[in-house]
Backbone bond lengths (Angstrom), bond angles and torsions (degrees), N, CA, C in turn:
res aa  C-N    CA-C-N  psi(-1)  N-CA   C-N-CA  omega(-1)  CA-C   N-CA-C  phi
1 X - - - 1.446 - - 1.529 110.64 -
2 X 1.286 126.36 -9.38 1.684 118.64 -162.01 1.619 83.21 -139.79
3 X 0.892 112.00 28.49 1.874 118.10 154.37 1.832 106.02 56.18
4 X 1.625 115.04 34.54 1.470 118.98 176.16 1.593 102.20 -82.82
5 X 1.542 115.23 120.21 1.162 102.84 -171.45 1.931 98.96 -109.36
6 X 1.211 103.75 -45.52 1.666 105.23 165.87 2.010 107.31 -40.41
7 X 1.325 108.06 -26.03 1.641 99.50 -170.53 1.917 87.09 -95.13
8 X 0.904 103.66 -46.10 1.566 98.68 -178.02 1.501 118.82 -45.20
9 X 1.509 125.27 -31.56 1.766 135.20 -174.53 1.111 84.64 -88.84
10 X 1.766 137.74 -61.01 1.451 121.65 -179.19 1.380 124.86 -28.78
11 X 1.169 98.28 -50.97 1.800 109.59 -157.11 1.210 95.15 -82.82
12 X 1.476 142.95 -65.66 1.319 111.27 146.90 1.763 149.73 -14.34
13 X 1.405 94.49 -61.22 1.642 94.51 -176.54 1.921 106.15 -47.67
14 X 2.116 90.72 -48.27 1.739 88.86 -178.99 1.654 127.67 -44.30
15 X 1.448 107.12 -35.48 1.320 131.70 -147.37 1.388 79.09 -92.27
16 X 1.157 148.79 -95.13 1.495 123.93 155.22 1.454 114.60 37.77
17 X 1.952 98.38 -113.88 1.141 108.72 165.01 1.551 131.43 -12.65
18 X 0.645 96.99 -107.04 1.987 90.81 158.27 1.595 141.77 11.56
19 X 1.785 90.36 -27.90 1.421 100.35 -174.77 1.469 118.20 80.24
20 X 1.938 99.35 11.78 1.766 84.68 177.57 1.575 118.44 -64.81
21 X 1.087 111.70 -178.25 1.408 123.42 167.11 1.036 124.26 -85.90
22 X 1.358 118.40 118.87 1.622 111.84 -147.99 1.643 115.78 -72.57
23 X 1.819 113.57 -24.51 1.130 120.68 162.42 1.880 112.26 -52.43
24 X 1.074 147.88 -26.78 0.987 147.84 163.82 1.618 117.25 -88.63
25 X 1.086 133.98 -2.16 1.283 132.26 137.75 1.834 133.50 -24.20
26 X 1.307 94.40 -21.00 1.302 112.12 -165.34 1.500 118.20 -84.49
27 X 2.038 93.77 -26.66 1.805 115.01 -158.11 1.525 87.96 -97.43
28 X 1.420 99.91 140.89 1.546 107.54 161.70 1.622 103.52 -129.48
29 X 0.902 112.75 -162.82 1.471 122.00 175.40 1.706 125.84 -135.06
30 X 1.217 107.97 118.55 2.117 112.58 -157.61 1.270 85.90 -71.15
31 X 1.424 104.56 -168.54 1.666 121.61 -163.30 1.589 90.09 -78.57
32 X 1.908 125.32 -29.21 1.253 94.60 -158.01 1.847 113.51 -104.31
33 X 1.611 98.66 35.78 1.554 122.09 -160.24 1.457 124.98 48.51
34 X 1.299 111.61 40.26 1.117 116.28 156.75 1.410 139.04 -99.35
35 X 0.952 137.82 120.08 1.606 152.04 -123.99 1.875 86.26 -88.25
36 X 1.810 111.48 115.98 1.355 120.22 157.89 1.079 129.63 -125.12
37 X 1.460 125.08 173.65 1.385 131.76 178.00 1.746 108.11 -85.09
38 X 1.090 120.06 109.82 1.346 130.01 -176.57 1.893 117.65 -62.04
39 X 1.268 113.27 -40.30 0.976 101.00 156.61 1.426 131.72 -75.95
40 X 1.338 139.65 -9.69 1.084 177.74 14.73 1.581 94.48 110.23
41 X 1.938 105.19 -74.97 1.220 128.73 -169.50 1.939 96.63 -70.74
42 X 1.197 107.64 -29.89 1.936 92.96 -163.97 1.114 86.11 -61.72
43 X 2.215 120.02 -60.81 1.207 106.16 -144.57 1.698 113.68 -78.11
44 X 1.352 111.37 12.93 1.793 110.08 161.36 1.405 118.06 -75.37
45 X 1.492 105.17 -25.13 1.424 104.67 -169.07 1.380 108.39 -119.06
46 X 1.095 106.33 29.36 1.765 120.62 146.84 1.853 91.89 78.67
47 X 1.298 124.09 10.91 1.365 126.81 177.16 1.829 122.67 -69.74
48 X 1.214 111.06 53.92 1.199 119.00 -173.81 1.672 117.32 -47.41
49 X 1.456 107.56 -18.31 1.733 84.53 -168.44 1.340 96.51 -112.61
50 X 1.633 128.85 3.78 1.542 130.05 145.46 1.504 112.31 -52.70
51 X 1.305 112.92 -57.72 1.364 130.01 -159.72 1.770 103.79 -61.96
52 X 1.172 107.23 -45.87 1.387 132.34 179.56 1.691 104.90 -50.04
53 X 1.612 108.23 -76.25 1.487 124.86 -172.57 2.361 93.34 -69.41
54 X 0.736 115.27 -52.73 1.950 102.71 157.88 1.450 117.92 -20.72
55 X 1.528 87.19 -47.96 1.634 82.79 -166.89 1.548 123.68 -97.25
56 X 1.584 92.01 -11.03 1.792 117.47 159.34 0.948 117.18 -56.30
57 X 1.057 119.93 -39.71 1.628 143.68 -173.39 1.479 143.28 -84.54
58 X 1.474 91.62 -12.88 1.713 105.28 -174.29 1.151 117.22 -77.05
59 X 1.424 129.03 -22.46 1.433 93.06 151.73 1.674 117.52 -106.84
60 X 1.034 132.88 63.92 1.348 129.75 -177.06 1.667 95.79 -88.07
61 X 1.183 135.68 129.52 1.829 149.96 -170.53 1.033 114.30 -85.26
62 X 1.114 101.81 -46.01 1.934 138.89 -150.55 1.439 131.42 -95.23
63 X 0.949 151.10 166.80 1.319 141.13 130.69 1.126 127.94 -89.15
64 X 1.061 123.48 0.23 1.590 143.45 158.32 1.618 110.05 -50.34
65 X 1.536 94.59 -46.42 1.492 117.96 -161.03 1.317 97.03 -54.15
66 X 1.558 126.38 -39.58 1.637 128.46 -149.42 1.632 109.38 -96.79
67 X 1.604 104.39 50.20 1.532 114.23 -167.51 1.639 112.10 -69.56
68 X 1.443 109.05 8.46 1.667 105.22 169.84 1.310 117.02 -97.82
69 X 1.782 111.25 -14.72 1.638 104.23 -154.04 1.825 77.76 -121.77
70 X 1.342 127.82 -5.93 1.300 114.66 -166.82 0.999 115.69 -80.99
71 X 1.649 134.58 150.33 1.708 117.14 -172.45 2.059 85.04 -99.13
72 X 1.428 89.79 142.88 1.506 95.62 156.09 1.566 143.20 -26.02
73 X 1.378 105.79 -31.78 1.402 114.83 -175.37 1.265 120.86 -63.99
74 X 1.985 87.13 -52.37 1.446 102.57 -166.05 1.543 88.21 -77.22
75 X 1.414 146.92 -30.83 1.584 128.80 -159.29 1.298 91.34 -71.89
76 X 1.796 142.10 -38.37 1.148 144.09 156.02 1.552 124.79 -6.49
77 X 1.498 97.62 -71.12 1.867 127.94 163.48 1.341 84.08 -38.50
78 X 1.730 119.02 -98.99 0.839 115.70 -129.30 1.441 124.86 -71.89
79 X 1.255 113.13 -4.31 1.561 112.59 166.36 1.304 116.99 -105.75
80 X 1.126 111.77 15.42 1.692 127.77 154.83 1.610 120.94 -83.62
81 X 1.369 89.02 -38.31 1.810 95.48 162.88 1.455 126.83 -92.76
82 X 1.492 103.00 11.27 1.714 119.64 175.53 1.287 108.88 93.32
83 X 1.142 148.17 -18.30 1.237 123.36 143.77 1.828 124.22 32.43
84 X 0.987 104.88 85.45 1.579 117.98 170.99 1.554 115.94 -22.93
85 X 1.644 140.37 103.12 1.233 105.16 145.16 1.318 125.36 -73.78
86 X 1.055 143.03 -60.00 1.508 143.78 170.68 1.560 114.27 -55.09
87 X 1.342 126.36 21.71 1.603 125.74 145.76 1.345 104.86 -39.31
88 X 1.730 107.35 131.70 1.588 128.19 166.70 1.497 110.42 -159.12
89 X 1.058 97.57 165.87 1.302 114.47 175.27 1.752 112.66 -95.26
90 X 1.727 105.26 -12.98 1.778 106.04 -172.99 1.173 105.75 161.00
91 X 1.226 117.94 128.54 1.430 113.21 166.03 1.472 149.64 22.87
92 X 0.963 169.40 140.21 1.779 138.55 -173.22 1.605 128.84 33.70
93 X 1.688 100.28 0.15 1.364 101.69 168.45 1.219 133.47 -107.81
94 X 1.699 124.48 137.81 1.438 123.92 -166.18 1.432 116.98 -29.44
95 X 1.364 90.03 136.54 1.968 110.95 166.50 1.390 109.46 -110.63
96 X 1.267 123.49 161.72 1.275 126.70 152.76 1.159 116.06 -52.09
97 X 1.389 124.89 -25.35 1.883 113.43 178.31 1.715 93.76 -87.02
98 X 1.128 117.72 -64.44 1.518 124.79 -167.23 1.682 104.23 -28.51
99 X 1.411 117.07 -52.26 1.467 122.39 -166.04 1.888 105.63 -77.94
100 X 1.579 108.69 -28.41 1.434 114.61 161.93 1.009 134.33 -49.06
101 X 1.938 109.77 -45.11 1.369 119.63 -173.57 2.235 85.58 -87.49
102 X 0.705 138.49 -52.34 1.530 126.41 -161.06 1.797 101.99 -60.69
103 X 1.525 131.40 -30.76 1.299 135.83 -178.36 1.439 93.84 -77.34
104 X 1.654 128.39 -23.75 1.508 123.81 179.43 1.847 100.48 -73.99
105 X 1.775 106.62 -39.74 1.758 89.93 -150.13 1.752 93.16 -58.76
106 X 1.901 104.44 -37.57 1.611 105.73 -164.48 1.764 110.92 -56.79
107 X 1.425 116.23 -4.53 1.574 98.73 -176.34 1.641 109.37 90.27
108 X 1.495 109.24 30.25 1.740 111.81 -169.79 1.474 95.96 -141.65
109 X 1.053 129.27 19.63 1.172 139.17 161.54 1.780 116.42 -100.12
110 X 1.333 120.75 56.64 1.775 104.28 -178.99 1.201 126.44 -78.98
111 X 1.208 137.69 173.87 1.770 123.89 168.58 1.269 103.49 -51.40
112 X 1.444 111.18 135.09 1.406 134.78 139.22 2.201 103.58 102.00
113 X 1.705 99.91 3.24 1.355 106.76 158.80 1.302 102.99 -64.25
114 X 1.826 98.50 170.70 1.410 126.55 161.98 0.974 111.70 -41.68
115 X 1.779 128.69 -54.88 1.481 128.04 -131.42 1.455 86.34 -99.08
116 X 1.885 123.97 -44.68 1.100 121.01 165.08 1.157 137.42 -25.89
117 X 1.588 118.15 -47.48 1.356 147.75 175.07 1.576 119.86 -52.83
118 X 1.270 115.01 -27.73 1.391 138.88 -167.17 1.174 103.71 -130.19
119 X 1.505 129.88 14.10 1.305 126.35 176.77 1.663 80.03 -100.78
120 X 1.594 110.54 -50.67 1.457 128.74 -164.26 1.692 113.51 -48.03
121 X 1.505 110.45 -51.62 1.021 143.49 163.00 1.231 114.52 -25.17
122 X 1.589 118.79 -58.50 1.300 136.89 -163.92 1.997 115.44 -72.50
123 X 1.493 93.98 -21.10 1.125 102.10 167.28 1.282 132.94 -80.21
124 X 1.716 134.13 171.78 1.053 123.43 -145.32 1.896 89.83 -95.58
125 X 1.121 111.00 174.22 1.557 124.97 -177.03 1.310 90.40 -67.56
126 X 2.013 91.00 131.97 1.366 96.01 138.49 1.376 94.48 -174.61
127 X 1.438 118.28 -151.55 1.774 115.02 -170.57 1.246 115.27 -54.01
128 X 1.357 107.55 -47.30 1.562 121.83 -172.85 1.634 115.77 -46.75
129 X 1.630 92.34 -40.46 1.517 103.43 -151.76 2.023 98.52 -103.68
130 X 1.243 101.65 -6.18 1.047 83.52 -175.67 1.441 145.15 -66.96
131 X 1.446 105.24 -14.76 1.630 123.66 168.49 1.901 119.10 -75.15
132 X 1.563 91.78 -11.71 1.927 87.30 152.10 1.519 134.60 -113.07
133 X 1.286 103.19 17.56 1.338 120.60 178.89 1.698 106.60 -76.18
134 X 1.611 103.25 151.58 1.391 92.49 170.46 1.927 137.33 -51.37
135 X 1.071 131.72 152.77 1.673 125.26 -167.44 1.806 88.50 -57.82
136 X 1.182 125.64 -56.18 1.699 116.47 -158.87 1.598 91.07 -64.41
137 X 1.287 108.69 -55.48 1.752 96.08 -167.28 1.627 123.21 -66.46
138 X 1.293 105.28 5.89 1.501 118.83 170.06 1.719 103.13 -77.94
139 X 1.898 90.74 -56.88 1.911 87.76 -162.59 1.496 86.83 -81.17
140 X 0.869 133.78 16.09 1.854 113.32 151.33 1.665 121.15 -86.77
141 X 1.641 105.12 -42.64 1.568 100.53 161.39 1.640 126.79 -60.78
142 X 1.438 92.96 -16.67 1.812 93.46 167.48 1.437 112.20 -65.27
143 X 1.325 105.21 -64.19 1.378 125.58 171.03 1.626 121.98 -33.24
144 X 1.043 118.07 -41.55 1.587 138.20 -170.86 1.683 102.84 -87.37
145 X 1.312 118.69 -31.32 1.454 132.54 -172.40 1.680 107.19 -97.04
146 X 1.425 98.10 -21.66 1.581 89.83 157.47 1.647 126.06 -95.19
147 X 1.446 106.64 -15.55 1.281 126.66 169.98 2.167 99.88 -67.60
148 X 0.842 103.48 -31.23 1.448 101.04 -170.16 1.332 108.00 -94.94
149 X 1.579 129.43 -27.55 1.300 111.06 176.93 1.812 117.49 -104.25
150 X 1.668 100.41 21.24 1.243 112.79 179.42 2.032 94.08 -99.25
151 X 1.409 97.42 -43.39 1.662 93.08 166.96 1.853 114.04 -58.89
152 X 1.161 112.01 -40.56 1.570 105.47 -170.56 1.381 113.02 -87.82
153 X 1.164 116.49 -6.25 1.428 129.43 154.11 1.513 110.94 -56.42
154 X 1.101 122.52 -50.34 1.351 129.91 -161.39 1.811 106.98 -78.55
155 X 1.241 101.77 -16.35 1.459 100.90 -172.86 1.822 92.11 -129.62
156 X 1.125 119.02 70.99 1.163 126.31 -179.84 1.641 115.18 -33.89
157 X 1.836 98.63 -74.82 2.000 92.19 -176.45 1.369 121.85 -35.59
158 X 1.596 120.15 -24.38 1.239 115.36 -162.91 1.884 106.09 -106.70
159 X 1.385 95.12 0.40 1.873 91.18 -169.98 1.531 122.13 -39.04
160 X 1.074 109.77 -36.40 1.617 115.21 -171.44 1.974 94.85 -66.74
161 X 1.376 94.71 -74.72 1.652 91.52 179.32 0.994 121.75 -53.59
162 X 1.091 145.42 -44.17 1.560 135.87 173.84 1.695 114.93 -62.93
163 X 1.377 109.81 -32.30 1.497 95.71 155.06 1.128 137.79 -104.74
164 X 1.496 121.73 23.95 1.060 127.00 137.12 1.870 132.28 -55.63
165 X 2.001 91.16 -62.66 1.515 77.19 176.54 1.823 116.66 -79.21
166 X 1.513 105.92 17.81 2.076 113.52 172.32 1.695 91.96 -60.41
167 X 1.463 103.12 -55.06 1.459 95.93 -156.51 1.888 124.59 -111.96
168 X 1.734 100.68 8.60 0.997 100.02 168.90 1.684 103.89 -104.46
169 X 1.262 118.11 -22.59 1.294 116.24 -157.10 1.849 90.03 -101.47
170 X 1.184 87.51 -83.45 1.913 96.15 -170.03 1.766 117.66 -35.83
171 X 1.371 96.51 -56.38 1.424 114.75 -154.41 1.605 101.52 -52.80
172 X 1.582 134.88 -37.34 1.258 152.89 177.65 1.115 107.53 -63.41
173 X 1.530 129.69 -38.95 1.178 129.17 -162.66 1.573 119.63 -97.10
174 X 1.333 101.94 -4.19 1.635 135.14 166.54 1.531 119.18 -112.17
175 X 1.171 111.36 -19.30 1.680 107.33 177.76 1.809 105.65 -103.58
176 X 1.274 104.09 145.94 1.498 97.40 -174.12 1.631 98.24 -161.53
177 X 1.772 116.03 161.34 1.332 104.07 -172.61 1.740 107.73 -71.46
């Protein structure tokens, strides 16, 4: 009602979080607790760029999805706990990567953002990336990296090279989100 649009993606992104149901995303509650349609309420109160980003937004699933209002840490978490990039609701509809790479073309993507994070994400395993990979597919690249320097152990002259291409070549082509 007082045209907060940074509190409006919050209260969403939280409501999200939460596990609400994204069909109820929509209901808020007026001063006199009666249950409304939020876009409903922007476009009464002449709030066009609520009404606008509402309607940007309707199908966002995720909390992934809310890569403008999300702090880094938690997008961290959450694609550590697997976190969907290609979450949708259907076909041609926003993903967490899709809305990453469009916050990248505008110049709102910098190192160490949200959208960055899930740009990072999207790439294939390797050192860099390995702290946004899912938790199991992490302790499997542990696992696989001890499998590889127990092989390059065994063939000493070659240890360096052979674990090089263990973990630039192999390890990617076996690790996946």
């Amino acid at each position: 009602m007082n045209g907060q649009l940074r509190c409006c993606m919050l209260l969403k992104f939280y409501a999200c979080l939460a596990n609400a149901d994204a069909s109820d995303l929509a209901d808020v509650m007026d001063a006199a607790g009666d249950s409304c349609d939020a876009l409903a309420l922007a476009v009464e109160h002449a709030h066009q760029d609520i009404a606008a980003w509402l309607l940007q937004s309707v199908d966002w699933i995720t909390p992934l999805h809310y890569l403008s209002v999300a702090r880094p840490q938690r997008v961290k978490q959450l694609l550590r706990d697997g976190a969907g990039l290609h979450a949708t609701l259907g076909v041609g509809r926003s993903t967490p990567l899709t809305i990453a790479r469009q916050l990248h073309d505008k110049g709102q993507a910098p190192t160490g953002s949200a959208a960055w994070l899930v740009l990072s994400a999207a790439q294939p395993w390797s050192r860099a990336t390995h702290e946004l990979f899912p938790n199991e597919t992490r302790r499997r690249a542990a696992e696989l990296c001890h499998v590889g320097s127990l092989l390059a152990y065994r063939f000493s002259p070659l240890q360096g090279a052979l674990l090089d291409v263990w973990t630039e070549v192999l390890l990617p082509l076996a690790l996946f989100r």
